[in-house]
C-alpha positions in Angstrom: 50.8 58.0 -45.9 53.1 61.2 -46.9 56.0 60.5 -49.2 57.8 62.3 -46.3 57.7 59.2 -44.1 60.0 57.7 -46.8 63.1 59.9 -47.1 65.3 57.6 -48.5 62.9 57.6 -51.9 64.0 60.6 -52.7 66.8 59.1 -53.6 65.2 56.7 -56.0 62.2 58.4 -56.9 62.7 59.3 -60.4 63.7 55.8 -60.6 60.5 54.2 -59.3 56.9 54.1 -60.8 54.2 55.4 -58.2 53.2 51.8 -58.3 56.1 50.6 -56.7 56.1 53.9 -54.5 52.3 53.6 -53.2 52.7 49.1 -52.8 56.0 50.7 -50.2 54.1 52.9 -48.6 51.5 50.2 -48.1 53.6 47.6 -47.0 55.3 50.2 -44.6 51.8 50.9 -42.8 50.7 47.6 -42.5 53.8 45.7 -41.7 56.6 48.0 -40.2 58.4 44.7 -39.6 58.0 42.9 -43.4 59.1 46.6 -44.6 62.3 46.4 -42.4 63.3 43.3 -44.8 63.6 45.5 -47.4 66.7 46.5 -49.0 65.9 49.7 -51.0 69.2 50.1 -53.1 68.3 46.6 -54.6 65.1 48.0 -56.1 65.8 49.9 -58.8 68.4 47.3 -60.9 65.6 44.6 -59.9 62.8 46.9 -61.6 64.9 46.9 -64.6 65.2 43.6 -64.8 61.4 42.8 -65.0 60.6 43.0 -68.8 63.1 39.7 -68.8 61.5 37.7 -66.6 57.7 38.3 -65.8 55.4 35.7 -67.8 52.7 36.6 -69.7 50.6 33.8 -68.7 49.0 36.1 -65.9 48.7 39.5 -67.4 45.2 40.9 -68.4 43.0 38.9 -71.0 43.5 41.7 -73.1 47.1 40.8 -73.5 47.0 37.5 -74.1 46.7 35.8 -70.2 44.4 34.4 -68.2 44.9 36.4 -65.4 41.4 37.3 -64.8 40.1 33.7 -64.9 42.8 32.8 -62.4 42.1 35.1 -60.0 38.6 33.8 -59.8 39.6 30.8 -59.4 41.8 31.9 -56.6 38.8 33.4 -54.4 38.3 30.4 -52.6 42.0 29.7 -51.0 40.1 26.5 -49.2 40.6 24.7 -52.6 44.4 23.8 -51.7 44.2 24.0 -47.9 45.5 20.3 -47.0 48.8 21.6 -48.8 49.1 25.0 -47.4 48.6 23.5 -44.5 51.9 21.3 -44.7 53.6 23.9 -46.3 53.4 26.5 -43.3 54.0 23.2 -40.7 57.0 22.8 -42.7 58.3 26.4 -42.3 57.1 26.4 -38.8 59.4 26.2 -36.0 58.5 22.9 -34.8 56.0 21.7 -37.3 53.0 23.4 -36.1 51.0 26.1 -37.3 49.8 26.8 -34.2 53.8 27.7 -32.7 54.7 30.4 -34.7 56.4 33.3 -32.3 56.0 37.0 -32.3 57.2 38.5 -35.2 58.1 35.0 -37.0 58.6 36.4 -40.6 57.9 34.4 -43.9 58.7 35.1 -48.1 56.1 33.5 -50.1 58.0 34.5 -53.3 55.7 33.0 -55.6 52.6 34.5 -53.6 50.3 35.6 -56.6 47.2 37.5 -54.9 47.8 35.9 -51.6 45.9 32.6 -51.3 48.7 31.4 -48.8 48.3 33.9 -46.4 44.7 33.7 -46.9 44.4 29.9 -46.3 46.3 29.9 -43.2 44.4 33.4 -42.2 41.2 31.1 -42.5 42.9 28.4 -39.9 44.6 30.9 -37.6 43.5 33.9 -35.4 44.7 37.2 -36.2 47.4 36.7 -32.8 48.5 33.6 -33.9 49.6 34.7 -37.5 53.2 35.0 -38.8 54.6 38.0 -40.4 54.0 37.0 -44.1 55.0 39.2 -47.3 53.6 37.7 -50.4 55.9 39.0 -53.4 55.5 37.9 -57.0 56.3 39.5 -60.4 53.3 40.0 -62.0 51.8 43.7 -61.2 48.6 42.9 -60.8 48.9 40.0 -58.6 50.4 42.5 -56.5 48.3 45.0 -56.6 45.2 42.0 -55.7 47.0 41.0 -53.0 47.3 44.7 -51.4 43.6 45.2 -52.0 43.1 41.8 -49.9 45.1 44.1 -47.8 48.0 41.7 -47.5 51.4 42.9 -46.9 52.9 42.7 -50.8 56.0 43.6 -53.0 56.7 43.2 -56.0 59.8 41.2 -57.2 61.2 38.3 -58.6 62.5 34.7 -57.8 65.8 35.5 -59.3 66.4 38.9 -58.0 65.0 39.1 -53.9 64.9 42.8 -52.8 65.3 41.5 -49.7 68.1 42.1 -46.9 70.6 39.6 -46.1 69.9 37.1 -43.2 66.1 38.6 -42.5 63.4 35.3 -43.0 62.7 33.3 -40.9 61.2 30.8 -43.6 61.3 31.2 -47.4 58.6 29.3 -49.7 58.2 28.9 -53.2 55.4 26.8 -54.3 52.7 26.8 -57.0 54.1 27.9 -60.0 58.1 26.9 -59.5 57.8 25.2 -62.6 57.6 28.8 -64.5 61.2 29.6 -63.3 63.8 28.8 -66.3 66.1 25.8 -65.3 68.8 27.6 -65.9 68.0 30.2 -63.3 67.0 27.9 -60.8 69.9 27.4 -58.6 70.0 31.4 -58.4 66.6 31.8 -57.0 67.8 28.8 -54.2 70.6 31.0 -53.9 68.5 34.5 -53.2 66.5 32.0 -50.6 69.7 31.2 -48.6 71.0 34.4 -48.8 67.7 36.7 -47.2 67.5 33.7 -44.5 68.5 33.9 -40.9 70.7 31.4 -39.6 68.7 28.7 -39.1 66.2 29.6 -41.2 63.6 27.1 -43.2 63.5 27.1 -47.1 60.5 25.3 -48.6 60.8 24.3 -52.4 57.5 22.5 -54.1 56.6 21.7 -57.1 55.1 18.4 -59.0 57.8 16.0 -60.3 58.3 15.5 -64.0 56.3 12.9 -65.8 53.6 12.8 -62.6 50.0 13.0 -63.2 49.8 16.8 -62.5 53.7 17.3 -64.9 51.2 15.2 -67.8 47.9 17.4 -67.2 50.0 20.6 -67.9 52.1 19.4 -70.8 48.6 17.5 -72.6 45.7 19.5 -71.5 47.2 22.6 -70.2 49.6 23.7 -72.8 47.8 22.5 -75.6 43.8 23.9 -74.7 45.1 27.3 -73.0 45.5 30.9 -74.6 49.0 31.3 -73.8 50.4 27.5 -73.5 52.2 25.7 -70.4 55.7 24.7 -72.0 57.6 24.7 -68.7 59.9 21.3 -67.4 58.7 20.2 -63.7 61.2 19.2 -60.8 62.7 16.2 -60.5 64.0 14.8 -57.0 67.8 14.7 -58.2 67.6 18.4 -59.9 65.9 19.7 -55.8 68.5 17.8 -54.4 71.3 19.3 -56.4 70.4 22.8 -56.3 69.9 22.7 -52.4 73.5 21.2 -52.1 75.0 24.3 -54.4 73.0 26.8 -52.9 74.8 25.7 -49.7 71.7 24.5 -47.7 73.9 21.1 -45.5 70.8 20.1 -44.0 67.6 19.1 -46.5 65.2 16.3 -47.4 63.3 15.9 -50.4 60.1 14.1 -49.8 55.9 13.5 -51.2 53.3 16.0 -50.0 49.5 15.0 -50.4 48.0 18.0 -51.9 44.9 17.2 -53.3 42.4 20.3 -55.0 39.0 19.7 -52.3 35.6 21.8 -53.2 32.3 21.3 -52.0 28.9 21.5 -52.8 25.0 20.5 -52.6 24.9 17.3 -54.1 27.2 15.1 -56.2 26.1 16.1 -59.9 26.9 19.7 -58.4 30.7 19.2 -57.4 31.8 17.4 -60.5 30.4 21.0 -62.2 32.2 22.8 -59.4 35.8 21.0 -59.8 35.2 21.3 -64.1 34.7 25.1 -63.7 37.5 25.7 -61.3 39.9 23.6 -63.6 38.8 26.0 -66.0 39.1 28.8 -64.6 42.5 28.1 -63.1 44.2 27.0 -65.9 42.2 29.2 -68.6 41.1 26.3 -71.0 39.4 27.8 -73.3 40.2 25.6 -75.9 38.8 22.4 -74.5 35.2 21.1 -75.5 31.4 22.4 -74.9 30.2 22.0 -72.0 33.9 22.7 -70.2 32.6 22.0 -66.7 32.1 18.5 -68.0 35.1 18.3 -70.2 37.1 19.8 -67.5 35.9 17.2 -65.4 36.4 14.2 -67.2 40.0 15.4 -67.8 41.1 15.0 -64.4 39.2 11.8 -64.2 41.5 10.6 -66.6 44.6 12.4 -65.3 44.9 12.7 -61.8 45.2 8.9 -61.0 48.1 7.8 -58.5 49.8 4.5 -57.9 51.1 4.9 -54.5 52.8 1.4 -54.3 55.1 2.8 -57.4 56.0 5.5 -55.7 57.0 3.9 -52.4 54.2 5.2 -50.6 51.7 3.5 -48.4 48.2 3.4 -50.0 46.8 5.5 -47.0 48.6 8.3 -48.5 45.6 10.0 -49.9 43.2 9.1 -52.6 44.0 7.6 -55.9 41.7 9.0 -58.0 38.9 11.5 -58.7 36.7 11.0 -55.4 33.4 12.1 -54.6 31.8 11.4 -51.2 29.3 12.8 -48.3 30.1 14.5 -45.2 28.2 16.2 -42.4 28.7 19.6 -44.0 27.3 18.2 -47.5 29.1 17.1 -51.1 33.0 17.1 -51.6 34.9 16.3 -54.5 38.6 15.9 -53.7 41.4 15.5 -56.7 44.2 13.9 -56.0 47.6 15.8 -56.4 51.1 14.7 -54.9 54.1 17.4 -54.6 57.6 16.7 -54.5 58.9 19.4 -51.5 62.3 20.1 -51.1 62.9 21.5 -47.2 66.3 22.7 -46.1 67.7 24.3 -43.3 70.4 27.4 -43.4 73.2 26.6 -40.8 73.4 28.2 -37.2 
């Protein structure tokens, strides 16, 4: 697409890499309606604002992150699908995937390279599919996500280039945990403010001291080339920032969302599930053979006590499972969220 189909960047184009300028033009001929969202005078204070807040954790190896390895791990966006599933009923307009209208738009600010668009792409015909932008900070999770040939900015949590009152549905999810705690109530802030009224915010994470809060601050942080140092949600601190962001209506509630992968027989999921740990959460530092390290880890991790957490025990599984199906072997590790879902007032 010319550069004279964007007159406005000549306002800004001395001010803009040609990454951002080509990931624009992308977006704008994919997605005329995503690229609407976008308010263009935000972009070049936001761009300068990126040194302060992009992590390292997903850069190239080469520069100390595992972004490689995660993006591998990321191929398969079937891996997480009971959650996405839930997430996108919960930003739904009736809580069904299958009800979204024409032109329904949704922010997945924390999108990476896509895998939430993907999932639902994989449950969903092409007609039947919102308007999804996937946005993160890291550069070359955007740029993955455009060559899935998703529509994708780049920006962050804190600082939305987004238009006043244009979502339909905001979610933040897998990886909330990175945002500092002090900048949390602005990035609940930046979700009211882009969302039409009556618009869904969806806020997930896993609570502090769960099984997934202990595997990141005891296997993650310590076995990883970067580290995991980052405090989880707790139900009070979801709350809280929901009230001051000036969301009226919200709940805070569970989510099942277990990791799932399948295989050929039983000895060959546990390998599956201890390379897909690894990959995912670059442990390099953990023992020979890390598919079997990996595995026994979450054996010993992921357990759940749903009667101490108020749940019923049909909730989902307690533990490390592996069983048979008609479409062969699955291994399934139990996860629970904590999801925080508001409304914006009509």
């Amino acid at each position: 697409m010319s550069m004279n189909n964007l007159p406005i960047f000549a306002t800004f184009s001395e001010r803009l890499s040609q990454q951002r300028i080509l990931h624009l033009e992308h977006l704008q001929s994919i997605s005329p309606t995503l690229y609407n969202c976008i308010d263009l005078e935000k972009i070049p204070a936001a761009d300068a604002l990126y040194e302060a807040t992009e992590t390292v954790d997903f850069r190239p190896e080469a520069q100390g992150g595992r972004g490689e390895s995660y993006r591998l791990a990321q191929k398969n966006p079937h891996v997480r699908l009971v959650g996405i599933h839930q997430l996108f009923q919960l930003a739904s307009p009736d809580n069904s995937i299958h009800s979204f209208p024409p032109n329904y738009t949704i922010l997945d600010v924390l999108g990476g390279d896509g895998t939430l668009f993907r999932a639902l792409a994989s449950l969903l015909p092409s007609h039947q599919m919102p308007a999804i932008l996937t946005s993160d900070i890291d550069e070359g999770m955007v740029q993955s996500s455009c060559q899935y040939g998703l529509a994708s900015i780049r920006q962050s949590a804190q600082h939305l280039v987004i238009k006043d009152d244009s979502f339909d549905a905001v979610i933040i999810a897998y990886g909330s945990h990175h945002i500092p705690q002090e900048q949390r109530l602005q990035v609940c802030k930046e979700a009211w403010r882009i969302l039409k009224p009556g618009g869904k915010f969806i806020l997930h994470d896993f609570e502090q001291a769960s099984p997934v809060a202990q595997w990141f601050e005891q296997v993650v942080h310590p076995y990883s080339v970067m580290g995991h140092d980052y405090a989880h949600f707790t139900r009070a601190e979801i709350t809280g920032y929901l009230q001051q962001a000036g969301f009226h209506t919200f709940d805070v509630h569970y989510m099942y969302d277990p990791f799932i992968l399948k295989g050929d027989s039983a000895a060959q999921v546990k390998d599956i599930l201890g390379q897909h740990l690894f990959n995912m959460y670059g442990l390099v530092g953990i023992e020979q053979p890390f598919q079997e390290t990996a595995y026994h880890l979450a054996r010993h991790y992921f357990q759940y006590d749903y009667t101490a957490l108020a749940l019923p025990s049909t909730f989902g599984r307690s533990e490390v499972s592996i069983y048979e199906t008609e479409q062969g072997w699955q291994i399934e590790m139990p996860r629970v969220a904590l999801v925080g879902l508001a409304q914006k007032a009509f």
